[in-house]
C-alpha angles and dihedrals in degrees: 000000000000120000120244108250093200110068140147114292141164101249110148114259095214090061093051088050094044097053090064107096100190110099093206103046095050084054086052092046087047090052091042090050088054100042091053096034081056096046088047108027084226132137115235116255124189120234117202114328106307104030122090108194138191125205130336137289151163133251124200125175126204086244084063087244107139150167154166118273135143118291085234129357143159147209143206111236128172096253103033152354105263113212106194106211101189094199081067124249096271096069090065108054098121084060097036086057086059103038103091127242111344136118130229141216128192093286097005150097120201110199120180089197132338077240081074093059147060098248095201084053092048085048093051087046092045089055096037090063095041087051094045087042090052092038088057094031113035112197112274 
């Protein structure tokens, strides 16, 4: 079985944070880093390069393949924030109606800004999938 390249490290946030030359977009990373350290009382680590992730979880695939990775995270891509809901994107639909203008993958949430939302709705989602992640993979 293939190894995972995007694991924990010790990477300074504030680099991370710092590299990313959009005003606006730092500020929403800022806000993003405060609203999922709150939900999971854990600090952000960065994965890879480009994740930052909060607590710990578990993945298991219908194939029984499985692994360790963080319970939410997000990264700064060029087109979009990516929000990395772990219970998958599906099991949301009642607060997605209600988030503003955004787009979805099969795991992911793609935010232009967090202007663009309604940031009470983006908390509740936020809760809702940790809740949903720790409910299917308790902690191990």
């Amino acid at each position: 079985m293939a190894e995972l390249k995007t694991k924990p490290n010790d990477a300074p946030l504030a680099a991370f944070i710092a590299a990313i030359d959009d005003e606006r977009r730092r500020a929403d990373c800022l806000r993003i880093i405060d609203i999922m350290q709150s939900l999971t009382a854990s600090p952000p680590q960065m994965w890879g390069t480009g994740i930052v992730g909060f607590g710990k979880s578990y993945y298991l695939y219908d194939s029984g393949r499985g692994g360790d990775w963080f319970l939410v995270g997000f990264a700064s891509r060029k087109a979009a924030l990516t929000i990395y809901l772990m219970s998958g994107v599906a099991a949301h639909e009642a607060l997605l109606a209600r988030l503003g203008k955004h787009k979805t993958g099969k795991g992911c949430l793609y935010l232009k800004s967090l202007a663009d939302v309604d940031e009470k709705v983006l908390h509740a989602l936020i809760e809702e999938s940790i809740a949903k992640t720790r409910a299917r993979y308790p902690e191990q």
